[in-house]
DOLUM-118165 format. One record per residue (C-alpha): residue in one letter; x, y, z. Coordinates in nm, 4 decimals. Example, Ala and Ser with C-alpha at 12.3 -4.5 7.8 and 13.67 -1.06 7.14 Angstrom:
BEGIN
SITE sedren        u        v        w
SITE      a   1.2300  -0.4500   0.7800
SITE      s   1.3670  -0.1060   0.7140
This chain:
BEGIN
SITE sedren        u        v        w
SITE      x   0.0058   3.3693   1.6445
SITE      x  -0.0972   3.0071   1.5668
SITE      x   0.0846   3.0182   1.2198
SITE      x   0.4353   3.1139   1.4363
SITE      x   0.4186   2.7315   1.5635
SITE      x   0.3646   2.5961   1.2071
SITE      x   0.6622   2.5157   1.0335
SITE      x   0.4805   2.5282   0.6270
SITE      x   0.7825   2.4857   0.4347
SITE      x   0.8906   2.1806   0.6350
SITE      x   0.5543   2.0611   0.5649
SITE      x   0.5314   2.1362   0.1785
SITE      x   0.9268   2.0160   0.1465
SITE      x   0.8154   1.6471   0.2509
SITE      x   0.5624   1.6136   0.0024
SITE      x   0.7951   1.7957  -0.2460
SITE      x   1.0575   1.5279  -0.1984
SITE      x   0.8432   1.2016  -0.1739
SITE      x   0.4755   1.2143  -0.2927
SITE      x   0.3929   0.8840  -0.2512
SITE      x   0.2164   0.6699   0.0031
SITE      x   0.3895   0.3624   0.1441
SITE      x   0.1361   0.0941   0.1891
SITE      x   0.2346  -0.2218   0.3245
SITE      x   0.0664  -0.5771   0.2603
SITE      x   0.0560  -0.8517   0.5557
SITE      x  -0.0387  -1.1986   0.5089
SITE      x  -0.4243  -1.2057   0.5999
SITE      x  -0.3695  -1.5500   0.7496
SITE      x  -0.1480  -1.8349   0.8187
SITE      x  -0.0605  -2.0173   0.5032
SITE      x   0.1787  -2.0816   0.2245
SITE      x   0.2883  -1.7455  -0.0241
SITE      x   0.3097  -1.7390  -0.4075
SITE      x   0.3621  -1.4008  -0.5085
SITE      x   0.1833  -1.2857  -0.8586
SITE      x   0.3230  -0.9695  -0.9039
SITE      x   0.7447  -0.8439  -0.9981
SITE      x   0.9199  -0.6161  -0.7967
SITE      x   0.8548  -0.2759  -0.9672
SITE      x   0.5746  -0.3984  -1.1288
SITE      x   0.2490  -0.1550  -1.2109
SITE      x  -0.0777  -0.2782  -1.0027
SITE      x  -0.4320  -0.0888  -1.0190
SITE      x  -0.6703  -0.1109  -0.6822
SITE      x  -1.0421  -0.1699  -0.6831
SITE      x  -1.2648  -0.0037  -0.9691
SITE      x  -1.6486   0.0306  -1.0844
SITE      x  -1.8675   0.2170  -0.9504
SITE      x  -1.9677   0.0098  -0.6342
SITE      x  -1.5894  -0.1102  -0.6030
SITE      x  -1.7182  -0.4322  -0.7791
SITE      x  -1.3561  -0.4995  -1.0092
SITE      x  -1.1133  -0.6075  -0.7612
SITE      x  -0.7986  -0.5245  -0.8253
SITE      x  -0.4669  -0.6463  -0.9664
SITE      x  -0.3453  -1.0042  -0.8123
SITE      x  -0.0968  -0.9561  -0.5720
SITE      x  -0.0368  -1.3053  -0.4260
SITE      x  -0.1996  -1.6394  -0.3497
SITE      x  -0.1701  -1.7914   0.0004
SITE      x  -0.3008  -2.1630   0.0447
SITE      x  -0.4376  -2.2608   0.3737
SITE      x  -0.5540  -2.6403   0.4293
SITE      x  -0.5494  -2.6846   0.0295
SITE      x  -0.7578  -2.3780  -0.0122
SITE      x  -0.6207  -2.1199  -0.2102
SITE      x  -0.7308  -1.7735  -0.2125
SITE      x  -0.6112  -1.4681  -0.4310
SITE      x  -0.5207  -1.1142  -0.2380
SITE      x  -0.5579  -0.8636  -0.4787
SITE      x  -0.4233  -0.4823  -0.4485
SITE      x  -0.6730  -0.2352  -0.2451
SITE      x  -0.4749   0.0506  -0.3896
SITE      x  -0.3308   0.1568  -0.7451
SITE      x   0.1161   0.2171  -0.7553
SITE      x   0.4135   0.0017  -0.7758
SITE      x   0.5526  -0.3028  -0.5954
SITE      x   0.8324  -0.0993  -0.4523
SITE      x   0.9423  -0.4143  -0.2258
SITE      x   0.8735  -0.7749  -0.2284
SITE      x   0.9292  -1.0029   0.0799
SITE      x   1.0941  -1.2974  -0.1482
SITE      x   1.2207  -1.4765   0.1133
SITE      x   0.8771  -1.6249   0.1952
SITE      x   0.7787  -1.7299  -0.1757
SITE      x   0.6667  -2.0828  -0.1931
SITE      x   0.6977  -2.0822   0.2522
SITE      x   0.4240  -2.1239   0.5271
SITE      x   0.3839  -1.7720   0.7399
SITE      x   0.2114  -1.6588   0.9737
SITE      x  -0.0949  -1.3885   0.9975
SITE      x   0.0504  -1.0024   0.9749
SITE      x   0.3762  -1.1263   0.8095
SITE      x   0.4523  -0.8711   0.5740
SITE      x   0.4834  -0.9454   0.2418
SITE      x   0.4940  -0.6681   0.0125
SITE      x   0.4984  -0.3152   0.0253
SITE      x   0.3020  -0.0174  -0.2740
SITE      x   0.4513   0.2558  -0.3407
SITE      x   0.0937   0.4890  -0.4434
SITE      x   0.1214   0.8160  -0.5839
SITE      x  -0.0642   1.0614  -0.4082
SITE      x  -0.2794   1.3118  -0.6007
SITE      x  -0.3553   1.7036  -0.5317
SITE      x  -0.6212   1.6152  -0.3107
SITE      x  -0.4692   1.3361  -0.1247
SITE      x  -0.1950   1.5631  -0.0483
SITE      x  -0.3766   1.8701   0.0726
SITE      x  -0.6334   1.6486   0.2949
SITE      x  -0.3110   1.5202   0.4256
SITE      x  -0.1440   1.8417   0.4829
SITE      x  -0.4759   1.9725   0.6401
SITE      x  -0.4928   1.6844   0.8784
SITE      x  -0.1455   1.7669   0.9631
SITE      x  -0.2061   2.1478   1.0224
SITE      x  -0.5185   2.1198   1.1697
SITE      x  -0.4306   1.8699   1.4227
SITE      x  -0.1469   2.0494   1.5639
């Protein structure tokens, strides 16, 4: 009875067609943008065992002459970069770039469970 209101093939067709996350980057605070990272370009998250290797340099924002590095919480590609802002003051939550991370088997059925289940 409950499966008559679940559409599966809709469900499966969406991560057929596009099995990536989008993830998007903000500015963390006011301050002025220099991007580190291409468009298209490869970028891994955090590694080690405690999470101790940051990951790849995604852009430095100076506030009050301090700069400070933003590096990538997730692995993927720079599928689009805010260049209009590059070398600008902006404010907190401006977004800046967005990841493009591909999802593995278990990303995609925890996300396809979540989905079903909270129907």
């Amino acid at each position: 009875m409950a499966s008559d209101s679940i559409h599966f093939d809709e469900i499966l067709s969406k991560y057929r067609s596009d099995p990536y996350d989008y993830v998007d980057m903000f500015a963390v605070h006011a301050g002025v943008v220099h991007f580190l990272v291409d468009d298209e370009a490869e970028v891994q998250g955090v590694s080690g065992e405690w999470h101790h290797r940051p990951g790849s340099p995604l852009y430095e924002i100076t506030r009050e002459r301090n700069p400070k590095v933003i590096t990538s919480k997730t692995n993927g590609t720079v599928s689009s970069l805010n260049k209009e802002v590059e070398g600008k003051f902006v404010e907190a939550g401006t977004k800046l770039l967005t990841i493009r991370h591909p999802l593995k088997k278990k990303e995609i059925i925890e996300a396809i469970l979540q989905e079903v289940l909270y129907l």
